[in-house]
C-alpha positions as CSV (number, residue, x, y, z in Angstrom):
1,X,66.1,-30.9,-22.8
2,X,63.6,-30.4,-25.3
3,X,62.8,-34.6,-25.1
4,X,62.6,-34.4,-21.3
5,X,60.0,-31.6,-21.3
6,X,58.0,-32.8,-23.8
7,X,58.0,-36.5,-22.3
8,X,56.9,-34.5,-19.0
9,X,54.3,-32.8,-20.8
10,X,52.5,-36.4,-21.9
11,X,53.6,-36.9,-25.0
12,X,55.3,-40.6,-26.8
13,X,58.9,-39.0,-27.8
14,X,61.6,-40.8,-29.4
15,X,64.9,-39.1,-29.5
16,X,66.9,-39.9,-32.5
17,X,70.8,-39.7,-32.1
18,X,72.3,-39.4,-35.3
19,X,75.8,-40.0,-33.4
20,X,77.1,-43.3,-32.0
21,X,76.4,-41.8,-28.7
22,X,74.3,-39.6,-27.2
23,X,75.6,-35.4,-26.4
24,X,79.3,-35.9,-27.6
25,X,79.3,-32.2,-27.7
26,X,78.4,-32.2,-23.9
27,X,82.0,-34.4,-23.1
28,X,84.0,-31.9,-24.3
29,X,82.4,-28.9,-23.2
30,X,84.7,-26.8,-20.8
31,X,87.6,-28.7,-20.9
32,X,86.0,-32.2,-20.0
33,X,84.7,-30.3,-17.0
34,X,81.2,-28.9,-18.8
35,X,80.8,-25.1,-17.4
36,X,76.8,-25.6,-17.4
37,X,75.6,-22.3,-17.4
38,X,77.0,-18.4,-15.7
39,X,76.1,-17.2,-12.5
40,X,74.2,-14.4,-14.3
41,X,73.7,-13.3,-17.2
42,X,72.1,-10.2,-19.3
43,X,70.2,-10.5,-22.9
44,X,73.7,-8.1,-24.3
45,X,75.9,-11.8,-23.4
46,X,73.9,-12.9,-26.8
47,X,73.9,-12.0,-30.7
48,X,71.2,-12.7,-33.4
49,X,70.5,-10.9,-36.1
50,X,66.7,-10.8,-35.2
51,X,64.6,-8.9,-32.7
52,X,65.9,-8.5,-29.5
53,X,62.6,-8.0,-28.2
54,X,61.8,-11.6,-29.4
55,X,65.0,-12.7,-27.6
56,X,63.8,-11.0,-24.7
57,X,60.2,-12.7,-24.8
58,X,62.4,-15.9,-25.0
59,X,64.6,-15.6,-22.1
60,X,61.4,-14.4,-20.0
61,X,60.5,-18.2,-20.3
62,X,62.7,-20.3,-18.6
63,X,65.2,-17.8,-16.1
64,X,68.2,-18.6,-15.4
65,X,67.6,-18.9,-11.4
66,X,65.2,-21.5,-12.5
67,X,67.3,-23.1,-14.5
68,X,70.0,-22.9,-12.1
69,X,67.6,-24.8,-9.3
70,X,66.4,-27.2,-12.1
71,X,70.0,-28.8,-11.9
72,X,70.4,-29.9,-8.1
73,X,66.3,-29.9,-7.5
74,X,65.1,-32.2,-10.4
75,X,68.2,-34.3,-11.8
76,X,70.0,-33.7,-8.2
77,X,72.9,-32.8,-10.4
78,X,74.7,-30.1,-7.7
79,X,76.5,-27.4,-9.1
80,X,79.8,-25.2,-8.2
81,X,80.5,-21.4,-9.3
82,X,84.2,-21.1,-10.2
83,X,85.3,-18.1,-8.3
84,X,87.6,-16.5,-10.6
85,X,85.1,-16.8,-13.7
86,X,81.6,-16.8,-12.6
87,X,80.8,-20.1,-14.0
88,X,78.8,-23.1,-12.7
89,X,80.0,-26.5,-13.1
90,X,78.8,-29.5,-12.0
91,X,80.3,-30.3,-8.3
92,X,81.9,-33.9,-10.1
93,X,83.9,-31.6,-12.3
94,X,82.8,-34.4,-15.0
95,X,81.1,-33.2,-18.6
96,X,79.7,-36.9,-18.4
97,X,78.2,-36.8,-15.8
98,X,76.2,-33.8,-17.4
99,X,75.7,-35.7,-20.4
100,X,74.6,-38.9,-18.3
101,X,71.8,-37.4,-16.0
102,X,70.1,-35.4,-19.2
103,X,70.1,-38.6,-20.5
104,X,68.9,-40.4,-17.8
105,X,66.2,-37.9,-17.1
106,X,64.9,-38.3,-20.6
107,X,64.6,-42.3,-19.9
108,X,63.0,-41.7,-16.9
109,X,60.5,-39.0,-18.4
110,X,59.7,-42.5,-20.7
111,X,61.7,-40.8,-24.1
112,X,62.5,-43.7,-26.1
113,X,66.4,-43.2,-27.4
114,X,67.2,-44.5,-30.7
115,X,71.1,-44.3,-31.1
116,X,72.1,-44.4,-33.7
117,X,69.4,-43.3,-36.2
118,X,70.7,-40.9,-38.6
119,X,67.4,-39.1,-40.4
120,X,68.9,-38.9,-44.2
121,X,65.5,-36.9,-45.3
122,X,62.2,-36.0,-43.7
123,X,58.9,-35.7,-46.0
124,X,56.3,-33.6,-44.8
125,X,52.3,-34.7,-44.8
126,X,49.1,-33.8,-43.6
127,X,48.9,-36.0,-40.9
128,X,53.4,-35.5,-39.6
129,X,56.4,-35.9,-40.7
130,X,58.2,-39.5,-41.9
131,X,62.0,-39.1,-40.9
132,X,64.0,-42.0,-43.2
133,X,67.1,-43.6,-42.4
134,X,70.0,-44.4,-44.3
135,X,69.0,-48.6,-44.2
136,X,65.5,-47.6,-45.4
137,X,63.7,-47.6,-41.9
138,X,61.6,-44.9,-41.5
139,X,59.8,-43.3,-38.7
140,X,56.7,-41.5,-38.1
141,X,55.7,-38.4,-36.0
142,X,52.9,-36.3,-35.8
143,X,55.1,-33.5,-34.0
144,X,58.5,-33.0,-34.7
145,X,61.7,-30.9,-33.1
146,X,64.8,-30.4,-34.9
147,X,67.6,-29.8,-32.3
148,X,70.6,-30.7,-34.6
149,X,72.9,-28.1,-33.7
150,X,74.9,-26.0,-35.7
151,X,78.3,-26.4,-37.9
152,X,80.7,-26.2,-34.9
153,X,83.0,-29.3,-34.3
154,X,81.3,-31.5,-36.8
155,X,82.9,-34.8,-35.4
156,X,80.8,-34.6,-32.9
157,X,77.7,-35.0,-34.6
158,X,76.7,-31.1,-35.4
159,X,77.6,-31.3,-39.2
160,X,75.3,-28.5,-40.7
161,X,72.5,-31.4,-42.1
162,X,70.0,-29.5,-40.2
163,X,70.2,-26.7,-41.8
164,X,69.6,-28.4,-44.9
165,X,66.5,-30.7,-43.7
166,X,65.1,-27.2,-42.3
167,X,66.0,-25.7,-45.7
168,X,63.8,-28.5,-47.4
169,X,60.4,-27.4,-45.0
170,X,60.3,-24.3,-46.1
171,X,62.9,-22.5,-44.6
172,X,65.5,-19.8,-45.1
173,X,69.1,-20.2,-43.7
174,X,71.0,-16.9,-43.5
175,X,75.0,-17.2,-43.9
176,X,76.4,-18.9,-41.3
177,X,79.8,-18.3,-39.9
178,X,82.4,-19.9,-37.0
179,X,81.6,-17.9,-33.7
180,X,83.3,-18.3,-30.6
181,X,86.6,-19.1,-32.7
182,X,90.5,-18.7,-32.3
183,X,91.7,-16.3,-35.3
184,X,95.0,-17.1,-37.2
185,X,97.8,-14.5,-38.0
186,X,101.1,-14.2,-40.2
187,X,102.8,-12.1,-37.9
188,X,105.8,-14.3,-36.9
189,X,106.7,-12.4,-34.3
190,X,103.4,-12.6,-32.6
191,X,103.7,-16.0,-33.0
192,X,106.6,-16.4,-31.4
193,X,105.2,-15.4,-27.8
194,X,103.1,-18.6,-28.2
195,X,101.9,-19.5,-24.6
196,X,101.3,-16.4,-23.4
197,X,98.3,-15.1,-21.8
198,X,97.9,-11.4,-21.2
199,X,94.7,-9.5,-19.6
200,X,93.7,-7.6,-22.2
201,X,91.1,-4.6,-22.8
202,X,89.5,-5.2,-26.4
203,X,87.2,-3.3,-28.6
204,X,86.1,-3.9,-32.1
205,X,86.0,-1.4,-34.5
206,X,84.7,-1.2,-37.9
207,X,84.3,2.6,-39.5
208,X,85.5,4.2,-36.3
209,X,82.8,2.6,-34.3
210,X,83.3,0.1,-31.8
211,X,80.9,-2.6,-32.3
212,X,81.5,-4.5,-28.6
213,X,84.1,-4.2,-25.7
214,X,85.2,-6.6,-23.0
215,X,88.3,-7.4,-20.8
216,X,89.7,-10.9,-20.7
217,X,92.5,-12.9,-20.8
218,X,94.0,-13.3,-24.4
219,X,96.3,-16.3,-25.5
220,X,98.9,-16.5,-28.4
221,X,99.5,-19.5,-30.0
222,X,101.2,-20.9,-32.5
223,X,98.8,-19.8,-35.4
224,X,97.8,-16.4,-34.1
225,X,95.5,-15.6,-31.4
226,X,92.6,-17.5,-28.9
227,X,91.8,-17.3,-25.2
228,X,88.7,-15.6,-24.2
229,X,89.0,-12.0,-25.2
230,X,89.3,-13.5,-29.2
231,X,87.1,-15.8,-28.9
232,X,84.0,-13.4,-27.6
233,X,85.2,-10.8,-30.7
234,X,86.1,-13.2,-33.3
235,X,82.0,-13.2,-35.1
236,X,82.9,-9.2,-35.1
237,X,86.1,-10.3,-36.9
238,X,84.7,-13.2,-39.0
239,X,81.1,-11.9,-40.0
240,X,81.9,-7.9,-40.2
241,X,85.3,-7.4,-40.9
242,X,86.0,-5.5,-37.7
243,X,89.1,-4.6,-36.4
244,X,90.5,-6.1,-33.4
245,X,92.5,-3.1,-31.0
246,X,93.4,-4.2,-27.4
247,X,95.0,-2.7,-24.8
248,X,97.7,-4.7,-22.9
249,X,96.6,-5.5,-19.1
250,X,93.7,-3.3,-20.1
251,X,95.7,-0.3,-19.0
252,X,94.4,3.0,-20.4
253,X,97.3,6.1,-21.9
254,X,96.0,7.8,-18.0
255,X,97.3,4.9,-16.7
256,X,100.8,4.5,-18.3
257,X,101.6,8.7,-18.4
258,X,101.9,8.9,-14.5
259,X,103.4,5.8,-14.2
260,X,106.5,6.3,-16.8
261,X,106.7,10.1,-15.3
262,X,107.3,8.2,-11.7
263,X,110.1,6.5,-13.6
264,X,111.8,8.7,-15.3
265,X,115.4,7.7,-14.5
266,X,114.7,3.9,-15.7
267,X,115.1,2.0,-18.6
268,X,111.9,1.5,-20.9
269,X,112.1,-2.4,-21.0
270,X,112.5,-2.5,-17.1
271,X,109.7,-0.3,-16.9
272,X,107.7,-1.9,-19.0
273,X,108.3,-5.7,-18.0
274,X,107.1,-4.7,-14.7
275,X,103.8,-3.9,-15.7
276,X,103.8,-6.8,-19.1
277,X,105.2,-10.1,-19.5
278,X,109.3,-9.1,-20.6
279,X,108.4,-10.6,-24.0
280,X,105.8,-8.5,-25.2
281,X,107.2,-5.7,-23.0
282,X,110.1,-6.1,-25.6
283,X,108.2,-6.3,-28.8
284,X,106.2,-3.5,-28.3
285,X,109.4,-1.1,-27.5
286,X,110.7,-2.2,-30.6
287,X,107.2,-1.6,-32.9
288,X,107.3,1.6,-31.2
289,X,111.1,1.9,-33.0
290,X,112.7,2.5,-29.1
291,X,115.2,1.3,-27.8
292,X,115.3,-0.9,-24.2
293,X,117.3,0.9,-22.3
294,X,116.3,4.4,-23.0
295,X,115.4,6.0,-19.9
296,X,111.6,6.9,-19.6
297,X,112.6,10.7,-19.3
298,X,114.3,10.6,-22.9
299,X,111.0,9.9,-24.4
300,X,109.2,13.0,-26.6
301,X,105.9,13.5,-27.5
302,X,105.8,12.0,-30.9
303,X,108.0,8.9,-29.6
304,X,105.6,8.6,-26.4
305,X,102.4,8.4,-28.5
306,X,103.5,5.7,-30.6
307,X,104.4,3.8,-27.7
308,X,100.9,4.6,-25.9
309,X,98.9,3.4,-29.1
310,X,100.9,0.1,-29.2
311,X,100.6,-0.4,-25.5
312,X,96.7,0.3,-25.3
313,X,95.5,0.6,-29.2
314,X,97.3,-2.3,-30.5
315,X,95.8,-3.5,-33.7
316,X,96.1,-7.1,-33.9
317,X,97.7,-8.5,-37.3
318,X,94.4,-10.9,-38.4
319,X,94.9,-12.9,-40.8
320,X,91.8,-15.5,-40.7
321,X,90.1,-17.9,-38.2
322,X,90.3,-21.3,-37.3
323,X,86.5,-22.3,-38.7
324,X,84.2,-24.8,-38.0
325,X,86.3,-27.6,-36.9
326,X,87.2,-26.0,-33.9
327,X,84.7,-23.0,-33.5
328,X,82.4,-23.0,-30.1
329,X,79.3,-22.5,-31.9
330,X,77.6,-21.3,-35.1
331,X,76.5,-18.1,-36.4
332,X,73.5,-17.5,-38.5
333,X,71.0,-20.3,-39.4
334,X,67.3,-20.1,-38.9
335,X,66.4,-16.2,-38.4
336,X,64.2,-15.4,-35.5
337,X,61.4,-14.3,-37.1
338,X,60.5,-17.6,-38.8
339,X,59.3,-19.2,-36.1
340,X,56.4,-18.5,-33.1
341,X,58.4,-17.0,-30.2
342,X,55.3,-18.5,-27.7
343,X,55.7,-21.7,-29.2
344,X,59.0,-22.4,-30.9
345,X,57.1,-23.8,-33.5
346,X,57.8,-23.1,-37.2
347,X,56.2,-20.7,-39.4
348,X,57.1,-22.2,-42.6
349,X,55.9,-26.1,-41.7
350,X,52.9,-26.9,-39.0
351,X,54.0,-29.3,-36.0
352,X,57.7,-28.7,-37.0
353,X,59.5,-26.8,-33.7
354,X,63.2,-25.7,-33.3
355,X,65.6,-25.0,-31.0
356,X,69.5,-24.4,-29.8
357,X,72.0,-23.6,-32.1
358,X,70.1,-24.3,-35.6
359,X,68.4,-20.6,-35.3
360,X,70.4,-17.2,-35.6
361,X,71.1,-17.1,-32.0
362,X,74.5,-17.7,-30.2
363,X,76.1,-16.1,-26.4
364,X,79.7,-15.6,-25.2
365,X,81.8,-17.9,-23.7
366,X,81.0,-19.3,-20.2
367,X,78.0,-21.7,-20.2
368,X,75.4,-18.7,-21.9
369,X,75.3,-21.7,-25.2
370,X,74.3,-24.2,-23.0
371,X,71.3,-21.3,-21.2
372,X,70.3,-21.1,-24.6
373,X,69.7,-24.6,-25.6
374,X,68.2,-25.1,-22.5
375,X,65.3,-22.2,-22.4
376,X,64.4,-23.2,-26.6
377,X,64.7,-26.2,-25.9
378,X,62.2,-26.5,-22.8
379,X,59.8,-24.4,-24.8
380,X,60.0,-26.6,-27.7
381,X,59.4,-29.6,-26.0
382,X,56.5,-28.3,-23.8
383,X,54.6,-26.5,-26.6
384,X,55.5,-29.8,-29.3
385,X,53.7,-31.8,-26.8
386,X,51.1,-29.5,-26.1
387,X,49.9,-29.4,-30.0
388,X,50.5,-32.9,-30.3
389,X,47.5,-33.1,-27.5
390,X,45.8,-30.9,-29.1
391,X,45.4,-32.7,-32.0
């Protein structure tokens, strides 16, 4: 994006794909099927530990309706909401043919790809940047973007050597962390129910404060926990230590009360598998230390509060996360406030610009990554261009 926009803004670009092929990251992007972008989306669907007000000035640049139209109007690349989620895909259902069109757009803008050409070190001077190569080739550039990605899923090309070229201009990199990630547990029991996915209500709490909420489907697996609810809590999890309570179909203690009173003549497992998958429904009666067939009406006040904070305050057993080899996205990087937020550009190094997932800036699940990289990386490329024509 950030080729295409600066090509469209007059300016020579060559895009340098460090990879054997151009946005591997793209092809496996939801599911094979790329979800694109949401159907909305608010500035509280993304986390930096910068100014939001900076994030806001940002997202004013490029909205998403715009973005949205850019799609079908300009690449003709129709797109399809998925009912259920929200989500836009491409009408192909195909990430590559995503990946294909951005590329071909970039062509057709006059970008000149270089694939492979893996920069090894950049050296900064007056007059640009020269970006060496591993064979001893170098290239020169009066203007340069660095739109390398974060840490996440490093086979496909996003290793974390961005962070350490920016590192080398002049820039800070704060902690970074795997976001968007499934977490791990011990709990053999949990792990057991591998393969089931439950609606749940989440909140993350650290100190007696919950940090963020949602309701979404969660999935156990084999190693612990994933499916959307974890993996829009896990940075809480991973970067703050928080506490992971969830409430099973997202029903609340008002819910359950009336509804076991209404059934006070059945057994608790019956009663329960009716509302939970029988599985879960079981291990929660016996965490509770109850039996399955006592009868709802048999249940005191001590025994039925234990059973209401495992059915909708269950703290999940975390044990760690799956990191960077299969996390969404990155956390941390480049903060916010060392680059222009009119520009892009850097504040540490002249003519260098940045974008996507290299700064402290990462959204939920459900195409709000891919909204991001698009808005910084339009901006980069325009305003790159811009001061290149300046010059």
């Amino acid at each position: 994006m950030a080729a295409i926009w600066a090509a469209r803004h007059g300016a020579q670009v060559s895009l340098l794909e460090g990879s054997t092929q151009c946005g591997r990251k793209i092809l496996i992007s939801g599911g094979g099927r790329c979800n694109l972008l949401p159907t909305n989306s608010s500035i509280h669907d993304f986390y930096t530990s910068g100014s939001r007000n900076v994030l806001k000035r940002l997202f004013r640049t490029w909205r998403l309706e715009q973005i949205q139209n850019f799609f079908p109007q300009e690449l003709n690349l129709p797109l399809e909401e998925e009912e259920a989620t929200g989500k836009l895909f491409p009408q192909a259902q195909k990430a590559k043919i995503v990946r294909d069109t951005l590329l071909e757009a970039a062509v057709q803008a006059g970008v000149q790809v270089l694939c492979p050409f893996r920069v090894v070190a950049i050296e900064k001077f007056d007059d640009g940047f020269s970006l060496h190569q591993e064979e001893g080739k170098s290239l020169h550039c009066h203007s340069l973007i660095l739109a390398t990605g974060g840490m996440s899923v490093p086979q496909t090309g996003s290793d974390g050597f961005g962070y350490r070229l920016a590192k080398k201009l002049g820039h800070k990199i704060l902690p970074t962390y795997p976001a968007l990630v499934p977490l791990t547990s011990q709990d053999k029991e949990l792990q057991q129910l591998a393969g089931l996915s439950v609606e749940v209500g989440w909140r993350a709490v650290k100190n007696n404060k919950t940090l963020d909420q949602g309701v979404q489907p969660l999935l156990f697996t084999h190693q612990g926990f994933s499916g959307p609810a974890i993996l829009d809590a896990s940075h809480w999890v991973v970067r703050d230590k928080a506490e992971l309570l969830v409430a099973w179909e997202n029903y609340s203690t008002e819910d359950w009360e009336p509804y076991l009173k209404s059934r006070v003549r059945q057994g608790l497992l019956k009663a329960l598998a009716d509302q939970l998958p029988r599985r879960l429904a079981a291990l929660l009666l016996a965490r509770s230390g109850l039996r399955e067939d006592m009868r709802c009406g048999n249940l005191d006040r001590g025994k039925t509060q234990t059973l209401f904070r495992n059915l909708c305050d269950f703290p999940l057993p975390i044990h760690s996360n799956r990191g960077f080899a299969v996390a969404e996205v990155t956390g941390g990087g480049i903060p916010l406030h060392e680059i222009n937020p009119s520009t892009m550009e850097s504040r540490k190094c002249p003519n260098l610009f940045l974008c996507g997932e290299i700064l402290d800036v990462f959204g939920r699940i459900g195409g709000y990554n891919f909204q991001w990289a698009f808005i910084s990386g339009r901006l980069a490329g325009e305003q790159a261009a811009k001061s290149l024509l300046e010059h």
